[in-house]
C-alpha positions in Angstrom: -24.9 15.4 -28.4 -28.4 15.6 -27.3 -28.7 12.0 -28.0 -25.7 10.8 -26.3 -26.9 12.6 -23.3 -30.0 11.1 -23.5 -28.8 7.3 -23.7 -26.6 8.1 -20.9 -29.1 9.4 -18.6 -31.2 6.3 -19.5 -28.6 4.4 -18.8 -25.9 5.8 -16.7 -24.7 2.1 -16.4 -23.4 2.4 -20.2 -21.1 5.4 -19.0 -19.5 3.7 -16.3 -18.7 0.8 -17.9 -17.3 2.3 -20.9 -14.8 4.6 -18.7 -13.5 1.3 -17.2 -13.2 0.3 -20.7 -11.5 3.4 -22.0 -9.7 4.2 -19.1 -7.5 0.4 -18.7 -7.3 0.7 -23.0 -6.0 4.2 -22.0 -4.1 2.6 -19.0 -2.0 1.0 -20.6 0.2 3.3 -22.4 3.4 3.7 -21.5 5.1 7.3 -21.9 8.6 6.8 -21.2 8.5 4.9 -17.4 5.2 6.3 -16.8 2.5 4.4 -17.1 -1.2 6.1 -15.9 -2.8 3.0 -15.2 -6.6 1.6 -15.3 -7.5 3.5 -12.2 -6.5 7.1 -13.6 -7.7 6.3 -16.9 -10.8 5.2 -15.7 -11.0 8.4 -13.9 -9.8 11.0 -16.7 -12.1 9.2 -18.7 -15.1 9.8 -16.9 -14.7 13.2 -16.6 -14.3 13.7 -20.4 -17.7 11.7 -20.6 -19.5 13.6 -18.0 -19.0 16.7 -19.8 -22.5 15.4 -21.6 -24.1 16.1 -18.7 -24.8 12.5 -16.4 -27.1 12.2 -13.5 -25.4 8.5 -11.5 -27.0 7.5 -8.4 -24.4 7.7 -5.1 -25.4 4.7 -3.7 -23.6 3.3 -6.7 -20.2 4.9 -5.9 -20.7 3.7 -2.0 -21.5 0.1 -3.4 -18.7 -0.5 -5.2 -16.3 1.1 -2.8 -17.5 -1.2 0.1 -16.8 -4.1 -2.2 -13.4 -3.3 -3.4 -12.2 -1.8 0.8 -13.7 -5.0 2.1 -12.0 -7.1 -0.6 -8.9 -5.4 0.5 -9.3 -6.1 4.4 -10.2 -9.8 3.8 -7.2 -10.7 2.2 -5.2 -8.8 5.0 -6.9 -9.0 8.0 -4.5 -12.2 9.2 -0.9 -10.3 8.6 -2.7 -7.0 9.8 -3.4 -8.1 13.4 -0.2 -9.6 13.5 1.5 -6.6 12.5 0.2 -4.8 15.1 2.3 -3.6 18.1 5.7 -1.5 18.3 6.4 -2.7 14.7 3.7 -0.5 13.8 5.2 3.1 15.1 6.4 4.0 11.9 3.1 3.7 9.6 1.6 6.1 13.0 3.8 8.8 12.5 3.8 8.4 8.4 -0.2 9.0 8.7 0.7 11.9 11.9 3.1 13.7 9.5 1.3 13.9 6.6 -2.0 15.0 8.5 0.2 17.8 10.1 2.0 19.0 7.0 -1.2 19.0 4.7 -3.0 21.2 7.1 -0.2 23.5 7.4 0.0 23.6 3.5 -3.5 24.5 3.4 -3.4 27.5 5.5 -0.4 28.9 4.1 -1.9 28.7 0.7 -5.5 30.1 1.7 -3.2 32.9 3.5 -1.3 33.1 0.6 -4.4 33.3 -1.9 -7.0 35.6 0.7 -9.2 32.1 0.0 -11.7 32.0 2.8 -12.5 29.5 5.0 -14.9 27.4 2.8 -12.9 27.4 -0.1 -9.6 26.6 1.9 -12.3 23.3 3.6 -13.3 22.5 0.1 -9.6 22.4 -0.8 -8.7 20.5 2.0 -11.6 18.1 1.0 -10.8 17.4 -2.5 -6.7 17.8 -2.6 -6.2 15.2 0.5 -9.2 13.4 -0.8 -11.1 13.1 2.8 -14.7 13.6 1.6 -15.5 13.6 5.6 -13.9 17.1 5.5 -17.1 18.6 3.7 -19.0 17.0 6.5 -17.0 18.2 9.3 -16.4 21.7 8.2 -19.8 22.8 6.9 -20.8 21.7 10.5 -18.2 23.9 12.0 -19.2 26.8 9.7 -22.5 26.4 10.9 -21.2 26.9 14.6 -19.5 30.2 14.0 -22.7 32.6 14.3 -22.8 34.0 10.3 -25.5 35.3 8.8 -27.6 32.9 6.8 -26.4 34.3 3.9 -22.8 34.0 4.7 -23.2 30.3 6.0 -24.8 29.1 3.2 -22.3 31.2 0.7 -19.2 29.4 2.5 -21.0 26.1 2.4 -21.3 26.3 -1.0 -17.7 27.0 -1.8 -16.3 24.0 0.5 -18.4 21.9 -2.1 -17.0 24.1 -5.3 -13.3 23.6 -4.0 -13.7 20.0 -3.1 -14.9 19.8 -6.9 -12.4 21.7 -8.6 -9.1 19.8 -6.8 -10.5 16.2 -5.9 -9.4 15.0 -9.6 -6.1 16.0 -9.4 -5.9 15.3 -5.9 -6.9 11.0 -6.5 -4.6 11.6 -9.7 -1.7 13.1 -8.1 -1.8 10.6 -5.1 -1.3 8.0 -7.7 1.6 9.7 -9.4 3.2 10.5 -6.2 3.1 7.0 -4.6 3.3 4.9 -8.0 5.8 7.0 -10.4 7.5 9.3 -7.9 8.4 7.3 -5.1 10.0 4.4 -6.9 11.9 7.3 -8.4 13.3 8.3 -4.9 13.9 4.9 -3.5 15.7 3.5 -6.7 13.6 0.4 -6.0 10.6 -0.4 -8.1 7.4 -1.6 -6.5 6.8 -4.6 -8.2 10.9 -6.3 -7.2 10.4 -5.1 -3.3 6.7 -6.5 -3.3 8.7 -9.8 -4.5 11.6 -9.8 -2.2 9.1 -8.9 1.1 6.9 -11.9 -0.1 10.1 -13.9 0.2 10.9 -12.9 3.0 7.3 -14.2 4.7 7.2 -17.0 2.7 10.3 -17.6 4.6 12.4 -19.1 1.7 9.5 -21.2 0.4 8.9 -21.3 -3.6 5.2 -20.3 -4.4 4.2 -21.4 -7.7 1.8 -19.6 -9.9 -1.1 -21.7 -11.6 0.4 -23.9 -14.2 3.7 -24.2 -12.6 5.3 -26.9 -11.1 9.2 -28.0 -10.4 10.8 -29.9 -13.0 12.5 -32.2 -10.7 9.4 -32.4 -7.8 10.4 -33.3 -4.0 8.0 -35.9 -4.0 8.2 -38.9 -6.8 6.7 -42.5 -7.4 9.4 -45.0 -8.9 8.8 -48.8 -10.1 11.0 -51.6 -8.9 11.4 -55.0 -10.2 12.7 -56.9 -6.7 16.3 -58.2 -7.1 18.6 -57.5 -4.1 15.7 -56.6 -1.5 14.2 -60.6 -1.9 13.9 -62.2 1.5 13.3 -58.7 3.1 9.7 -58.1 4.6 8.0 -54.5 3.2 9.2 -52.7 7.2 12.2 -53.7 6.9 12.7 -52.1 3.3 10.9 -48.6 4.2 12.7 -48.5 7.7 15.8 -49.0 5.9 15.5 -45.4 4.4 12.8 -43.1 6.3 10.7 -41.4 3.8 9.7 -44.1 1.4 7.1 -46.2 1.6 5.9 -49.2 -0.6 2.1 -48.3 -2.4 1.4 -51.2 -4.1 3.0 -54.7 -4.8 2.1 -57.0 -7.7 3.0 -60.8 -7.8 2.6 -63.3 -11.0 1.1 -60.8 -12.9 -2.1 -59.9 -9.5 -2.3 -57.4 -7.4 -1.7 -57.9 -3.8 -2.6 -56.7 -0.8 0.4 -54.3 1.0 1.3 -55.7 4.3 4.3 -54.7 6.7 5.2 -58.1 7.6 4.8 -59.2 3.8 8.1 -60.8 2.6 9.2 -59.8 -0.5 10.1 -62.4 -3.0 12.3 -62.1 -6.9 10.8 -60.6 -9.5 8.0 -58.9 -7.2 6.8 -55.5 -8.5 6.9 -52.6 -6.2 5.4 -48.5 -6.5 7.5 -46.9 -4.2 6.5 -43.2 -3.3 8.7 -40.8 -1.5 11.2 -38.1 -1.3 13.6 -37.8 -4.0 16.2 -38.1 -1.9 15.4 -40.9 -0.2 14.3 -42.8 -3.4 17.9 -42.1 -4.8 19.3 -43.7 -1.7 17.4 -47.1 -1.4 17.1 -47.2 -5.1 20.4 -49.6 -5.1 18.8 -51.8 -2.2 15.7 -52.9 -3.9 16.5 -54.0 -7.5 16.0 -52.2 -11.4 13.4 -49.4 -12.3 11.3 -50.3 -14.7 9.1 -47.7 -16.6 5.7 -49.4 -16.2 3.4 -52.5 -15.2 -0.1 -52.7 -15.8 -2.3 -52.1 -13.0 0.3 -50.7 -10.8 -0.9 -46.7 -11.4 -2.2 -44.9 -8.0 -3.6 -41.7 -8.0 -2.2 -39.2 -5.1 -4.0 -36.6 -4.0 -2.3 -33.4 -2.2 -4.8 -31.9 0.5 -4.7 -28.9 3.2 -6.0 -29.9 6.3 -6.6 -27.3 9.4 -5.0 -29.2 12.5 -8.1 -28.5 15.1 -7.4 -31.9 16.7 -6.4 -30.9 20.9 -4.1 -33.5 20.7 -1.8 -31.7 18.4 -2.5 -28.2 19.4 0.4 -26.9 21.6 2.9 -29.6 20.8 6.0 -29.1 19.1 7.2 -30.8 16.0 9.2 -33.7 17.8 6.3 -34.3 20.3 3.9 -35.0 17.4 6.6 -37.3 15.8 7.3 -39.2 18.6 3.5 -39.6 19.9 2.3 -40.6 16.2 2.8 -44.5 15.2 4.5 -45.6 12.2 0.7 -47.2 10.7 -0.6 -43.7 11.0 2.2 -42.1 9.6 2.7 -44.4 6.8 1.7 -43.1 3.1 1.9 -39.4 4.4 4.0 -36.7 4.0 3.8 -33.3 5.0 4.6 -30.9 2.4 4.2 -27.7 4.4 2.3 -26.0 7.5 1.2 -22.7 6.8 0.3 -20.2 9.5 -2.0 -17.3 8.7 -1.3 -17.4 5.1 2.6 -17.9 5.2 4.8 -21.3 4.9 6.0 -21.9 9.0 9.8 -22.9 9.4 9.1 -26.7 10.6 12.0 -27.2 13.1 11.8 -29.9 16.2 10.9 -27.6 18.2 8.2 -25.3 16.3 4.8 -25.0 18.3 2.0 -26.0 16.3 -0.9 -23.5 17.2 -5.1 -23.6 16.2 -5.6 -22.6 12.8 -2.0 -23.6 11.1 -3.0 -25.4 8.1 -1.0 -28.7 7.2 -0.9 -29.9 3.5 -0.7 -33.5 3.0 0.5 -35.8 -0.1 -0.6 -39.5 -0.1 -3.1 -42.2 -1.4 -6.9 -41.0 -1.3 -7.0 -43.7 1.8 -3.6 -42.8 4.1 -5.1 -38.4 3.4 -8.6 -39.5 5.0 -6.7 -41.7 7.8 -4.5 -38.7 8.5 -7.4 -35.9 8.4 -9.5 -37.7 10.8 -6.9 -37.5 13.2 -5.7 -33.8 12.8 -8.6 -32.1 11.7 -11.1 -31.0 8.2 -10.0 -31.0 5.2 -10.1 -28.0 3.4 -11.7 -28.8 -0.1 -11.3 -26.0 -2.9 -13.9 -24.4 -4.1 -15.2 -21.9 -6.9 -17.5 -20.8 -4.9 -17.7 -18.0 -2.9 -19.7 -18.2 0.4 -22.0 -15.2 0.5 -23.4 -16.0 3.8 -20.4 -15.3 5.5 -19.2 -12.2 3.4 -22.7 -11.1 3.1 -22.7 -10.6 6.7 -19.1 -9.1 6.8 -20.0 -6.2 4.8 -23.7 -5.9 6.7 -21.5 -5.7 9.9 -19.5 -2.9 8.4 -22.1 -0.7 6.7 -23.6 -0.9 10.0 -20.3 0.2 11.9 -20.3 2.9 9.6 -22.9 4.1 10.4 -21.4 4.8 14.0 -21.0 8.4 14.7 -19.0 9.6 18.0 -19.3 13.4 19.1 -16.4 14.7 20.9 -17.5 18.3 21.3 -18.6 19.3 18.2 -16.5 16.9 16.2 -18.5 14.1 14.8 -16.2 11.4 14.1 -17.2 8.1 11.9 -15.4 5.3 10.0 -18.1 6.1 6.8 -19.1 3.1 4.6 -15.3 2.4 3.8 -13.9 2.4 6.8 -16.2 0.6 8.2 -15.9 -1.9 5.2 -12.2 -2.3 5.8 -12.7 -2.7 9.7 -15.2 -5.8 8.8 -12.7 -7.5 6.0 -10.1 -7.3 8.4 -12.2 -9.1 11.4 -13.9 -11.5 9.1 -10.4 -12.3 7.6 -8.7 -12.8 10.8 -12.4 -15.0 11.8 -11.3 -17.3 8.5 -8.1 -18.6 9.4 -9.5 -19.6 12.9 -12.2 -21.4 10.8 -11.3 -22.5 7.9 -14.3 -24.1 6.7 -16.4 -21.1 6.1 -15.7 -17.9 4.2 -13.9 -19.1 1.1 -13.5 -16.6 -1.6 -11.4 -17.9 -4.4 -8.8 -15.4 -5.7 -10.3 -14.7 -8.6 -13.5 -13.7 -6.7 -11.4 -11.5 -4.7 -9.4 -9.7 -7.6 -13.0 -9.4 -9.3 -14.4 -7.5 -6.4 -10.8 -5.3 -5.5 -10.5 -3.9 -9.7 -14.0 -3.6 -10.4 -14.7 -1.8 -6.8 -12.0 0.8 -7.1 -12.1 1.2 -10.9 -16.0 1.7 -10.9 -16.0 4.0 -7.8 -13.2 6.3 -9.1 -15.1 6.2 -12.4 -18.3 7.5 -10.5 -16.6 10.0 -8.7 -15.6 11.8 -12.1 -18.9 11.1 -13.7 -20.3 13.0 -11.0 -17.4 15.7 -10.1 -16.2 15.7 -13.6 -18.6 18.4 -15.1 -18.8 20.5 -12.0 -14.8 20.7 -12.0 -14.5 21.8 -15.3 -17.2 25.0 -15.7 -15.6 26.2 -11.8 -12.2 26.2 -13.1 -13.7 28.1 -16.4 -15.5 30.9 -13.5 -13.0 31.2 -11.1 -9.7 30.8 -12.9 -7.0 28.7 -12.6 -5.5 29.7 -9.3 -7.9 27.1 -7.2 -6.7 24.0 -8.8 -3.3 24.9 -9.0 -3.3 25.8 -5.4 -4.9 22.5 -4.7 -2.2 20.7 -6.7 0.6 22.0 -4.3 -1.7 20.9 -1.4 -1.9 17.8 -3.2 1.9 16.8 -3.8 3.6 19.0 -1.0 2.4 16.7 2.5 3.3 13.7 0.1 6.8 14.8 -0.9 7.1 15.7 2.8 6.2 12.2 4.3 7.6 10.6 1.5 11.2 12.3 2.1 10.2 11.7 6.1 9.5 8.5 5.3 12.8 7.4 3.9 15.3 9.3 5.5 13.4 9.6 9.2 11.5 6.3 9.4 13.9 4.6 6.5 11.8 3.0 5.1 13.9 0.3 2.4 10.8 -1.5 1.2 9.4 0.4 -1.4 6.2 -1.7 -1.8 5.8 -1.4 1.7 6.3 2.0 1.9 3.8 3.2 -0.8 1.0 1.1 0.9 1.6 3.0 4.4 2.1 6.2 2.2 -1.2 5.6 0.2 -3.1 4.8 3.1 -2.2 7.9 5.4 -3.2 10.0 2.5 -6.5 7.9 2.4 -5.3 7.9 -1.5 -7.9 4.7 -2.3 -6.9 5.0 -6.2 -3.4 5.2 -5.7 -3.2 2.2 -3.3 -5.3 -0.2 -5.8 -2.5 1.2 -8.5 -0.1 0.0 -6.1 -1.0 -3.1 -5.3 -1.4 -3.4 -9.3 2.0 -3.0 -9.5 2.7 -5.3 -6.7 1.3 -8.1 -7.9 0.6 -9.5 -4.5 -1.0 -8.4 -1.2 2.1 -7.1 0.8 1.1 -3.6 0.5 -2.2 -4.1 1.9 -1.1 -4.1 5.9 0.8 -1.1 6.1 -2.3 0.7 4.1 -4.6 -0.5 6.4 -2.9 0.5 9.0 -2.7 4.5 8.1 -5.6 4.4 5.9 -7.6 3.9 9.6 -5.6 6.8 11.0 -5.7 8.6 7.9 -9.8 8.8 8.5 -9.2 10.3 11.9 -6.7 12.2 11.3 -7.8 14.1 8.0 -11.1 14.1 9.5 -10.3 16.4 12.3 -8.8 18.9 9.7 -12.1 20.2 8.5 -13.3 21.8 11.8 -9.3 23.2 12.2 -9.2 24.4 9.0 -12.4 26.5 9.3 -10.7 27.8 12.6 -7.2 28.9 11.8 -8.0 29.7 7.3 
């Protein structure tokens, strides 16, 4: 053992890593319908190995949380902003309720148990998982004129209950809003998350990488030229919109495409358009053949942001009937995206800065198109670390922040301020599209191994502490902060759905993860997501959550 303890204090690296290890192997066990996931495992799992006794630096923990918060509010910050507003009363009274009902828990039980006031903080602390609380009500128990002695002696014990329940209260957070609530709804996380995204996506099909349709919108045919002879290359594509002729090869040569060039028998023609269109002026033309030398064209599919003024404010019609048929030609719009989501293109939808347009075409018609609408947006592996370095500068800074009133210091902390940054830098993106890119996987990397490895610190560095107070002082405080634990969530989860009816259950276990400031359990549900819709109503109570929980440490000390 002595060894094991050595390598590990050599290397406390080694004993992170293999909880995240052990804890997803662990993870993913099923037991019946439960399933703890990597986050819990990753967290029981680094209590057992902290049992060794493991010395891990803080700054570590407050590293990768910033990464994984800030991940989090990047991906958001675009649907937050527009979420907020009167559609947003609901996730405010979800984060009120919860605050109000886990302080009341909390001094019935320290009435209940003769706990006294820094063991009923502590408890506060580490069941509702609001570390601020050891902040805020060691400052208050400094205020109430003790002797030293006494000060320091209930100071100590908001520290020694925060340590005994804070497991169970990131463990049962993640029952509650990933096992439980599904339970109660009848709905599981992973179909709502699906049927919300559908609901954004505004009937649009999103494939996943790999995928593509087996009968695509847009196709290229071949035509040997039989009935269409005599007919000049306008006249066939204006015969059916939403065609037009690629390339045209004559006695064996490629030729030069021309509007006013007449067709002539036996030509050979690429055609490129919408399926439905090709079907209809198939018949005109002449037969398909299956191929001709030469006559290949590679298309390319780009997103463009539209930044041009000239588009800007105009509706769809306006910008159909101001744009001539030689700049339209080759080019077809496959979508416009607004903030993330597929916009319902209708004559009179208002095209507004930052909606992103994707293109299909020749190399040659996309450039001709993109210099009159705006960049193209090129993808990219590459993550630009100039713009997110300064995002999560901005918010450690912000952080940093601390606003008195009276006696009550009140401060985002690292996360919040994190979140507060990914959500403004996010938002900054999709007015700018050419900076900030962060491919998904870059994204995902930064969200799983952030929340994983700070939850994994947390019990390297609580786990040991936990375990020997429970062996002193009985049983009776972590049982007592397991009802303050799942008691304010069963009360704003029943609040929830039959007060607020809430029908979304993806929905609702983001707003309920976030007013409980429950970081584990909302990275377990967006697991089980599979997407991001969870993340706005999260960060949405999660920035109540740290004002409201906040305030509960000098109350606590007050009323316990």
């Amino acid at each position: 053992m002595s060894f094991v303890h050595s390598i590990l204090n050599q290397s406390p690296e080694v004993a992170l890593f293999l909880s995240l290890a052990l804890g997803y192997w662990i993870g993913k066990f099923h037991f019946g319908r439960f399933q703890l996931g990597g986050v819990a495992g990753s967290l029981l799992v680094a209590v057992i190995i902290s049992q060794v006794g493991i010395t891990i630096d803080n700054g570590i923990k407050a590293l990768l949380f910033a990464l994984f918060i800030y991940a989090v509010g990047f991906e958001s910050g675009p649907q937050f902003f527009r979420s907020l507003g009167r559609q947003s009363i609901r996730e405010i009274a979800l984060a009120a309720v919860l605050a109000i009902s886990g302080f009341l828990t909390v001094i019935l039980m320290a009435r209940m148990a003769g706990l006294d006031k820094g063991l009923a903080a502590g408890i506060a602390s580490g069941a509702l998982t609001q570390s601020a609380i050891i902040g805020t009500a060691s400052s208050a128990i400094a205020k109430l004129g003790l002797a030293a002695e006494e000060t320091q002696r209930l100071q100590a014990n908001v520290a020694i209950g925060y340590a005994v329940t804070y497991i169970f209260g990131s463990l049962g957070a993640i029952i509650m809003c990933v096992n439980v609530l599904p339970w109660l709804t009848r709905h599981s996380i992973r179909d709502d998350a699906l049927e919300a995204q559908a609901e954004l996506l505004a009937g649009a099909r999103i494939y996943g990488e790999g995928e593509h349709p087996a009968a695509p919108d847009l196709v290229g045919r071949l035509f040997r030229v039989e009935q269409a002879a005599g007919a000049t290359i306008a006249a066939l594509e204006t015969m059916t919109p939403g065609v037009s002729v690629e390339r045209l090869k004559r006695d064996g040569a490629i030729i030069g495409v021309d509007p006013a060039q007449v067709l002539e028998q036996g030509d050979i023609l690429l055609m490129v358009g919408r399926r439905a269109s090709m079907l209809s002026i198939a018949r005109q033309v002449g037969a398909e053949i299956q191929s001709s030398e030469g006559m290949d064209l590679v298309m390319l599919s780009r997103d463009v942001a539209i930044t041009s003024r000239e588009l800007i404010g105009r509706s769809v019609s306006e910008i159909d009937r101001m744009t001539a048929g030689d700049v339209r030609h080759g080019i077809y719009v496959i979508e416009v995206k607004r903030g993330g989501n597929p916009l319902v293109l209708k004559p009179e939808t208002i095209i507004r800065a930052g909606d992103v347009v994707t293109l299909y075409g020749s190399a040659e018609d996309v450039q001709r198109a993109a210099k009159i609408i705006g960049p193209i947006i090129l993808v990219s592996d590459k993550t630009d670390w100039v713009f997110h370095g300064l995002g999560l500068v901005v918010g450690l800074l912000v952080g940093l922040v601390v606003i008195r009133i009276g006696s009550i210091p009140l401060t985002l902390g690292s996360g919040g301020g994190a979140l507060l940054s990914g959500l403004l830098f996010g938002w900054y993106r999709t007015r700018n599209l050419t900076q900030g890119n962060m491919p998904k996987g870059a994204s995902s990397l930064l969200r799983d191994l952030g929340l994983a490895g700070f939850v994994a610190v947390v019990g390297l560095q609580s786990g040991q502490q936990a375990v020997s107070t429970i062996i002193d002082k009985g049983l009776s405080l972590f049982l007592i902060g397991v009802v303050v634990t799942l008691l304010p969530l069963l009360i704003t989860m029943l609040f929830g759905r039959y007060v607020l009816k809430y029908k979304n259950t993806a929905i609702f276990a983001g707003a309920l993860s976030g007013s409980r400031s429950a970081n584990p359990a909302f990275g377990e549900v967006l697991d089980k997501a599979g997407n991001s819709v969870p993340t706005t109503p999260f960060a949405i109570t999660y920035a109540l959550a740290n004002v409201f929980l906040t305030l509960l440490g000098p109350l606590v000390v007050a009323f316990a």
